[in-house]
N, C-alpha and C positions, 0 to 999 in steps of 0.2 A: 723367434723371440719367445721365450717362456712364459709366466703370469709372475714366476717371481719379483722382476721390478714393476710397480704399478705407474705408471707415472701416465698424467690424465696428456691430452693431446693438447689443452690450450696451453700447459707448461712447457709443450717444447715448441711451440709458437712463438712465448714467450722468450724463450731462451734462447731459439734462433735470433732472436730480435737484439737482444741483450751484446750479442759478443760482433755485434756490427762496431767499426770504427777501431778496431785493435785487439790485441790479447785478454780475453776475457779473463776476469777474477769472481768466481762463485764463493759469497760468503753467508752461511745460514744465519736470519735475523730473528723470526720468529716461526710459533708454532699457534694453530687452532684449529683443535681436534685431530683430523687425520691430515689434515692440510699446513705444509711448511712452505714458509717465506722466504725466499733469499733475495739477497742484494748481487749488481754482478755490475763492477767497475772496470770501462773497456778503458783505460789506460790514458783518456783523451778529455779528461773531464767530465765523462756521465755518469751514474750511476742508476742503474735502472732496478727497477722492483720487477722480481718474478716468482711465481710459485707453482708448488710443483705436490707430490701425492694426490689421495683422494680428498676433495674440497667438497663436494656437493651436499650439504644440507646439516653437517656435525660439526660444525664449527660454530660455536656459541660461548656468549660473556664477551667479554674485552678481548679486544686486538689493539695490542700494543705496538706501532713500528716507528720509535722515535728516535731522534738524535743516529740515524745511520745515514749521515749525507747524501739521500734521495735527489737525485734531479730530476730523474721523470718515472711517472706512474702509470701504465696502460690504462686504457680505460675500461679492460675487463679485470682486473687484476681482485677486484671482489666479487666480481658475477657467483651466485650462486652462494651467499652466504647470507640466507634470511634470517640467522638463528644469535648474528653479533648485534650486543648492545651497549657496548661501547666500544672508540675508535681512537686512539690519538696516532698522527703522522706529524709533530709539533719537533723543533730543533733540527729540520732537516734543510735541504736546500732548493723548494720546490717554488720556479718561478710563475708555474700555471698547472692550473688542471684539466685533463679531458671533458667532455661531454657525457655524459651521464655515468662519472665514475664512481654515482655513489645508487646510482638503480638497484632495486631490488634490496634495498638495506630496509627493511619496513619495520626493523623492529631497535633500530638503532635510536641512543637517550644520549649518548653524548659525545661530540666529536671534537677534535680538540685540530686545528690547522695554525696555532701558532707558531712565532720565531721560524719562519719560512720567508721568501719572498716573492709571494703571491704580487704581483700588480694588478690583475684582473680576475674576474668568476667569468666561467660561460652563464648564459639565459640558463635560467632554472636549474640550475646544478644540487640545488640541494630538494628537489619539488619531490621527491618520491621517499622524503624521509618523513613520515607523515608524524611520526611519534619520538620526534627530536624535541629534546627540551632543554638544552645547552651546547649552544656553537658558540666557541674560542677562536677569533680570527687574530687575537693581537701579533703588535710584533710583526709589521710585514710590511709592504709597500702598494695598497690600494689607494687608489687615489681617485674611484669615484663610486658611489652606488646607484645601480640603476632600478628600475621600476621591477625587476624578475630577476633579481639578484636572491630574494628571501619569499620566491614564490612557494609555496605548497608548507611552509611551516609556520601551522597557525597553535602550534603545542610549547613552539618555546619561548620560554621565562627569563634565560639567560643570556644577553647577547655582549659580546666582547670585543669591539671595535677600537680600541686602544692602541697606539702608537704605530699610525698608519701614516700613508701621505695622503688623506681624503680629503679633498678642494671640493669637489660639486655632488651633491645628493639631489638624486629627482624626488620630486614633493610626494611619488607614494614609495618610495620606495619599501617603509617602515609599515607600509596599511597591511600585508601579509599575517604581521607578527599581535595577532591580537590576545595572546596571552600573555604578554611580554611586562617584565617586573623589571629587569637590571638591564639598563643600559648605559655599557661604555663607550665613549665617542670621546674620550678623553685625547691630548698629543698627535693632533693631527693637525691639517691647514686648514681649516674651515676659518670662512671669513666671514658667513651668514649661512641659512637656511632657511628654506624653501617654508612658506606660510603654510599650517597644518600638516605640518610635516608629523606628527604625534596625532593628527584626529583621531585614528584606529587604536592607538596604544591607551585604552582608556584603562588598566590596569596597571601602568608603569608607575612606581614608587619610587626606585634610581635613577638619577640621569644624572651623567655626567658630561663635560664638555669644561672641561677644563683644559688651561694650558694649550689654546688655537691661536686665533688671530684673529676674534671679529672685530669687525668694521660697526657692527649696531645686528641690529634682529628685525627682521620682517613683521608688521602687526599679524597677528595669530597666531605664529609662530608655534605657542605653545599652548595654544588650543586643544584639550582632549584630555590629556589625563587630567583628573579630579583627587586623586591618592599619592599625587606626589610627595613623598619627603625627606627626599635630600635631591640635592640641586647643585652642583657644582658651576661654576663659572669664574672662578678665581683664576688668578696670573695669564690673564688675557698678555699676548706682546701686538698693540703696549698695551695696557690696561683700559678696559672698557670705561670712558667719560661721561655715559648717561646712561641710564636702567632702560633696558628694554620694554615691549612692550607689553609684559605679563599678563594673565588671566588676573582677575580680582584677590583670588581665595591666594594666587603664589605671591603677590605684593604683597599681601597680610603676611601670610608665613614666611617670607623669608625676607622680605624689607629690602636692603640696598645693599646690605653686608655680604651680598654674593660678588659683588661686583668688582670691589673699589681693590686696589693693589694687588697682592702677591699670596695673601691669606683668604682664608675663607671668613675669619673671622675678627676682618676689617670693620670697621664701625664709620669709615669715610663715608661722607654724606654725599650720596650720589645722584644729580639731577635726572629728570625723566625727558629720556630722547626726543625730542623736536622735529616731525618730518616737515619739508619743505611746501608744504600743501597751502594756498593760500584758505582764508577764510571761504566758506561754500562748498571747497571742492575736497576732496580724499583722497586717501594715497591706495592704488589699486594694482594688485600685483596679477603677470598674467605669466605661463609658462607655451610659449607658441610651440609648436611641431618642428623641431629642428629639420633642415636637410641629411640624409642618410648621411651618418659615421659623423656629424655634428654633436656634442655633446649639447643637451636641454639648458637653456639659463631663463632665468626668469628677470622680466622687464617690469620691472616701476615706471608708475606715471599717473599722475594727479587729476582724477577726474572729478569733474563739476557734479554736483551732486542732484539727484533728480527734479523734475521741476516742482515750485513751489516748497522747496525746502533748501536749508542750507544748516550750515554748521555753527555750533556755539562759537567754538575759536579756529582759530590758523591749528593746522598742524595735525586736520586726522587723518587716523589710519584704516581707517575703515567706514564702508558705507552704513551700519550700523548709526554711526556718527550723525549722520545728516538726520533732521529733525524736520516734521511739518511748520512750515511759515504762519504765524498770525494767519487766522481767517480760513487754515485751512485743518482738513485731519485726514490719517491715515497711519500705519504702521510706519516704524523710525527705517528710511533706506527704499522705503516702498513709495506706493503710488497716494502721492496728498490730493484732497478733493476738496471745493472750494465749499464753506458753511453753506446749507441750505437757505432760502428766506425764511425770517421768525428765528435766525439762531446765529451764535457769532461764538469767537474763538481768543481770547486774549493773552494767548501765551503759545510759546513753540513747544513742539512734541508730538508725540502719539494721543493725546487724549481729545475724548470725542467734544464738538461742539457743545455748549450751554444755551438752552432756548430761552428766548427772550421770556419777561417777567409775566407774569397773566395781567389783564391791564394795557398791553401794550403790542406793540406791531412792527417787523420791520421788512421790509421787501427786498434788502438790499441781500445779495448772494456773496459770500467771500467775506463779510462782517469780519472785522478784526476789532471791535470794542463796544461793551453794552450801550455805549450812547447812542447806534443806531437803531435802539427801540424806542419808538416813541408812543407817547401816551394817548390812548384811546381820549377823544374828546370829552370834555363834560366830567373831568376828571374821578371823583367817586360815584357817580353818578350811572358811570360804565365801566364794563370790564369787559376780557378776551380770553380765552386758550391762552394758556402759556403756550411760546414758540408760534404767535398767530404771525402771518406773512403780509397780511391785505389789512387797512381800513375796516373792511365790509367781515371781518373775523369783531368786531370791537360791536356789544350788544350793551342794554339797560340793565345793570347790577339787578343783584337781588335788592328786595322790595321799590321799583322805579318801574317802569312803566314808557315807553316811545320809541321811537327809532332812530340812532345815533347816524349821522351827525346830528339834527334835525335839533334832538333833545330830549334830556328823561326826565319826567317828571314822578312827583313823589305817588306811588301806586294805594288806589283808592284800598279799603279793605276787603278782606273776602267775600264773597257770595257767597249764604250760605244756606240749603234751603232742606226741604225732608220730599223724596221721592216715594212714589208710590204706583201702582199696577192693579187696577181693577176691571170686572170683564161685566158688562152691562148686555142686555138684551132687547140692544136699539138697532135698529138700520143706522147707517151715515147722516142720511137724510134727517130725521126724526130725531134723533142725536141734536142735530149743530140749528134746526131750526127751533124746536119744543124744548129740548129736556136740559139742556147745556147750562143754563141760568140754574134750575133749582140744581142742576146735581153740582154745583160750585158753592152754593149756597149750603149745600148740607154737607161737603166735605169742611167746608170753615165752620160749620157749626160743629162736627164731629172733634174739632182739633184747638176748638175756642177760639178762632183768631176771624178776624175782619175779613169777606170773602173780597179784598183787593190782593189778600196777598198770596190768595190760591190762583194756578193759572193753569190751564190745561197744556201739556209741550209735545202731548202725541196721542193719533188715535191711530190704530190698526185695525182694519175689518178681517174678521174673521169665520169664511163659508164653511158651510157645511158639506160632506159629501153628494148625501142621498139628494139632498136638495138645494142646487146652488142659489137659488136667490134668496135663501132665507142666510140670515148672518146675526152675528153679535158682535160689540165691540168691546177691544183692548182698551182703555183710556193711561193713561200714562200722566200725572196730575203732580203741579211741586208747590209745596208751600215755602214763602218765603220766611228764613226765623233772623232773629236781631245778630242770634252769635251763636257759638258752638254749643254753648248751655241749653239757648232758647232753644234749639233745635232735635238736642238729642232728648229734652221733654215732649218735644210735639211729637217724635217718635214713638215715646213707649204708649201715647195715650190712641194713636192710631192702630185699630186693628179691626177686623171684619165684623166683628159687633157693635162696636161703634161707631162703623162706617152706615152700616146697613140701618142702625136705629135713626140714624140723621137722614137718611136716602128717604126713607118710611115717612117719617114727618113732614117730607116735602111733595109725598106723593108717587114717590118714583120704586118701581121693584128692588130688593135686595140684589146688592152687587156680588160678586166672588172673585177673592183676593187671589191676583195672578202672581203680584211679587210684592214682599212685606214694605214695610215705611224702612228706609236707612236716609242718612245724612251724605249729604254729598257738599264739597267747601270747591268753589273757583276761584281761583288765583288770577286778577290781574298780571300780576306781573310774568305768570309762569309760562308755558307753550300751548297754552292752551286744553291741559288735560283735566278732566274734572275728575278728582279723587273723592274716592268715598269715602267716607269713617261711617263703620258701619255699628251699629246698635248690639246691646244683649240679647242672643237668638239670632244674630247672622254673624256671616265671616267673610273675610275679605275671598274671593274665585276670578281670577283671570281666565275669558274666553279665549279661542281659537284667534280671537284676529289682537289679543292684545290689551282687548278694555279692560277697565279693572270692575268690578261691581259685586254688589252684595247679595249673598247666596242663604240659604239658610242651614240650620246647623244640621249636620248629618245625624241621624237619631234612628238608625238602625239597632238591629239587637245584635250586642258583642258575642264573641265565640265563648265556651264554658271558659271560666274563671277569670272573666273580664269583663269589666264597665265602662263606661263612656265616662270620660272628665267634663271639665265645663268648658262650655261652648266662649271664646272672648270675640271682643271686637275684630282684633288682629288673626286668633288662628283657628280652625274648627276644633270639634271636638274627636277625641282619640280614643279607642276600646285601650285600655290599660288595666295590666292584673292587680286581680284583687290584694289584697291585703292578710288573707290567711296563713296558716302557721306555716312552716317553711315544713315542704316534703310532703302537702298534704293534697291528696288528692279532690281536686274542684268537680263537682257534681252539677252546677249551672252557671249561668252567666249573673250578671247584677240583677237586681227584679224591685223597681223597674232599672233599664236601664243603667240609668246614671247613680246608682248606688251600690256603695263597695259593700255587698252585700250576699257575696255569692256563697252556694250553700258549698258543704266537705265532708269529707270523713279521712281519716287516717288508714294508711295502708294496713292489711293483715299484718299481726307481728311489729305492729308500732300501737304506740297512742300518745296523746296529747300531753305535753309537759312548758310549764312556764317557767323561765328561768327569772327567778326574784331580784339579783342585783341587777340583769338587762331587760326585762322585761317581753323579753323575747318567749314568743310562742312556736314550737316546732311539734312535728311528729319522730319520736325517735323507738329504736326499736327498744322491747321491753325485755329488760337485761335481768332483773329484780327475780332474787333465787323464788321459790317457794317451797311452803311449808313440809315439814316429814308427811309422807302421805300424801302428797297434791303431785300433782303432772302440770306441767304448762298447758293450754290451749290457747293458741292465739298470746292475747292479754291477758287470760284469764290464768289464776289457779283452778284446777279443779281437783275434788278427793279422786284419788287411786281406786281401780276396782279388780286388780287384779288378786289373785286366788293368795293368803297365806292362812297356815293351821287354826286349830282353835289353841287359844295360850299365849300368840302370837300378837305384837301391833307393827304398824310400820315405822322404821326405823330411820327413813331418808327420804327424799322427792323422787320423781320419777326424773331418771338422765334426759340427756339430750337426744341419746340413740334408739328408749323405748319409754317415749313420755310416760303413758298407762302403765309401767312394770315399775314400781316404788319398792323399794328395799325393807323388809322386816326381820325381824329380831324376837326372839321367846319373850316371854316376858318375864319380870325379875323372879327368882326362885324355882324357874322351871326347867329342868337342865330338859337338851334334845334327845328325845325317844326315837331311837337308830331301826327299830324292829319294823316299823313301817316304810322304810326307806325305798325300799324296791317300788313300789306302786305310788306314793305320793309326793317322795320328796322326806325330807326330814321333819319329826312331828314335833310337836312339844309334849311333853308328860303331863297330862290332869292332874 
């Protein structure tokens, strides 16, 4: 055999195969690239596809083999053509296809299998066309889709399932196709379909489904796409009697006029479908595991809806539907849990329990209306936590005073007295026997008040190292005042001078003040905490364990160009900047302190300017020309001293690039004398 005829070996495979069953007829159908197609009818009704030259890798674009009444296709008949991207084998007579007779097509956009009669796909027949974006099945005789019928094509947009015999779809069948825009499912026997049958098609804008047979629609059903906009379901046999049970957004958009008669754009007012569910329970769809070569159906059946919830009306389709019971909450469909004590629930749903009112109490769990709060005893008199659970939550309102149940009575007024800290150098002893009478006596003198209402409330002894039994003491001493007035008077008049000149008068040594006089107010009614309000020259200081008490004002020295503000009752005092011109360099801090005072100067190459409509003080740099003959320095103008003739004055300032070199000029009438040029420059003429 020569090389003149090429003919590859899977073509005469093929074509052995071809002329089984009678007198073979070879007739050429098409061509791509080096690679031709014939058809070969043995005489007994087949017609088979075979091909024949060099195929491998030049065959690209469209393959066309339509309308040559094909009955069967090998299933290598395209092996070896990754380079075709598009296919149509539509108007021929092909009842089924082989198993992977579309492998190796990876670059294939669109294949066209209508007007054949296809009744079934093998498992994943199209899974290796990854960059398919329009399959045409119309026109043929399917009559079911299964879960790996449209595996591996997650690219296409276009699907065409139109005038098939399709009765049963498995509920994923469609989740492959998550590009998917146009689908026709139009003239087929579909009598329902499988709930979420669309979840993955969340892209689809067509759908059709017109011209079937349903019986009603599964709740969900059309669950998933959000971009739908156009929707067929017209000329249902007979015609569909109640609306399905739509997503929210497709009621709105398309209303009822999909439904009713033989048009799409019927205006029959069509009721919404009724499922058989009684009140409580939901209608629940499930798809079991058929037994092999069983086709998948999916089973309705009404289940009760979880515990402690049930449903607004008869008739859901979904456990979404079921709602928490009175008394209880939790997610709509999920797990209800009964109102805590102190809180209660007066409506069905999702939302959370309301706690009972402050004032009031309830212990009871599962609460389904606020009248199992009841009112704390003693009625304004006491009050509670909102959401209190127990009786023993229920205390004595503000301003009241006792222990509920018992009773509250109206709370006496504050105690309000002026604290102090002084360090004596007494023993314990000598202290509480001798000296205790006059040192009470010259603190009331010291403060003008009657020494009934000074009381000592603490002593601390305080050793020494070198020598432990010598000691002094802390005294810790309150005077009682009428009110908040009285007190913060007897404060500013107390201070270590005229503590000690009353101490002295009574015979006793000068004391030294450990901590200043502040105001402290006790509340009856409160928990017991004694707050201070503290005086001008302290500030409120919370300790390590929490107390609150009065400190004195911090009156350190602030960093350069900063003073201390004033010291208040409420807050200490702050180092905050001064007040000088803006950009201006701070040379000290306030002096003293607490006075915005601090001294400045303005940077080289600024000075000091006040702006008259703001009043505003800055340092900005000094822009302002000067004079023929001056150089800038700094701020300053200064005369020029650089060299010009005699005859000559200066005629400009000195630039920016040789301050000191100011420009001159002859002066009038003296034209330039050229003869001296070499050695000086140019002269002027005497």
């Amino acid at each position: 055999m020569t090389g003149a005829l090429r003919v590859s070996l899977g073509a005469i495979v093929l074509l052995a195969l071809a002329v089984r069953g009678g007198l073979a007829v070879d007739t050429h159908i098409a061509d791509c690239g080096g690679c031709s197609f014939w058809k070969n009818a043995t005489g007994v009704g087949n017609v088979w596809l075979f091909r024949a030259g060099f195929c491998e890798g030049d065959c690209t674009g469209a393959l066309n083999i339509e309308g040559q009444g094909l009955t069967d296709v090998p299933a290598h008949a395209f092996e070896g053509l990754p380079g075709v991207t598009g296919m149509s084998l539509a108007n021929n007579q092909l009842s089924s296809l082989p198993a992977g007779l579309f492998a190796g097509l990876s670059t294939l956009s669109t294949l066209d299998l209508s007007q054949n009669e296809l009744t079934s796909l093998p498992s994943s027949l199209f899974a290796d066309l990854g960059m398919l974006l329009e399959l045409v099945l119309s026109e043929n005789a399917l009559s079911r889709l299964d879960a790996t019928t449209f595996a591996g094509l997650g690219r296409v947009t276009v699907l065409a399932l139109d005038q098939n015999a399709i009765n049963l779809t498995h509920h994923s069948a469609l989740a492959p196709l998550l590009a998917l825009t146009d689908l026709d499912m139009s003239m087929n026997k579909l009598t329902t379909l499988p709930p979420l049958l669309f979840a993955n098609n969340l892209n689809l804008s067509s759908l059709g489904l017109d011209r079937n047979y349903f019986t009603g629609f599964l709740p969900h059903t059309f669950d998933g796409p959000t971009n739908l906009i156009s929707l067929a379901l017209y000329g249902n046999t007979p015609p569909l009697s109640c609306l399905p049970s739509l997503p929210a957004f497709l009621t709105e958009r398309f209303g009822t006029k999909l439904l009713a008669g033989d048009s799409i754009t019927s205006t029959t007012v069509v009721p919404p479908c009724v499922y058989g569910c009684d009140e409580g329970e939901y209608l629940n769809s499930t798809t079991p595991v058929p037994p092999e070569g069983v086709p998948p159906t999916v089973v309705l059946e009404c289940v009760a809806c979880p515990g402690n919830s049930t449903t607004s009306l008869a008739g859901a389709t979904g456990l979404l539907e079921c709602h928490c019971d009175l008394g209880y909450t939790g997610p709509d469909g999920g797990l209800c849990e009964p109102c805590i004590p102190g809180s209660f629930k007066n409506a069905s749903g999702p939302q959370n329990c309301s706690l009972c009112p402050a004032g009031t109490f309830s212990e009871e769990e599962g609460a389904d209306s606020e009248m199992v709060c009841e009112q704390c005893s003693g009625n304004d008199t006491t009050t509670s936590p909102p959401g209190s659970a127990n009786a023993s939550d229920c205390v004595c309102a503000s301003g009241y005073v006792g222990t509920p149940p018992d009773g509250c009575s109206v709370a006496p007024p504050p105690e309000t007295y002026v604290e102090m800290v002084v360090s004596l150098p007494f023993s314990l002893a000598e202290f509480n026997s001798t000296k205790q009478a006059s040192f009470i006596t010259g603190v009331a003198a010291a403060a003008g008040v009657d020494p009934s209402k000074v009381t000592i409330s603490r002593i601390v002894v305080v050793t020494t190292r070198r020598r432990l039994l010598a000691s002094s003491l802390q005294v810790e001493f309150h005077i009682a005042a009428d009110d908040m007035a009285d007190a913060q008077a007897l404060a500013s008049t107390l201070d270590e001078t005229s503590i000690n000149t009353a101490l002295v008068s009574q015979g006793l040594p000068a004391a030294t003040v450990v901590r200043s006089a502040a105001v402290f107010v006790v509340y009856a009614d409160g928990p017991g905490i004694v707050i201070p309000v503290c005086v001008a020259g302290a500030t409120f200081a919370r300790n390590s364990s929490g107390v609150i008490s009065c400190a004195a004002c911090s009156d350190a020295t602030c960093p350069i160009g900063r003073y201390r503000n004033n010291c208040t009752a409420a807050q200490d005092s702050e180092c905050v900047e001064c007040s000088g011109p803006l950009f201006a360099l701070y040379t000290s801090p306030g002096e003293p302190n607490t006075l915005d005072n601090c001294t400045w100067v303005c940077p080289e190459t600024t000075a000091v300017f006040t702006n008259s409509s703001t009043n505003v003080t800055a340092c900005l740099e000094c822009t302002w020309p000067c004079d023929a003959g001056q150089f800038r320095s700094a701020c300053d103008c200064l005369p020029c001293a650089n060299w010009k003739p005699p005859g000559a004055h200066y005629s400009g300032p000195g630039s920016e690039a040789s301050f000191n070199q100011c420009q001159w000029a002859c002066d009038d009438g003296l034209p330039a004398n050229e003869t001296h040029g070499e050695e000086c420059g140019i002269f002027c003429r005497v």
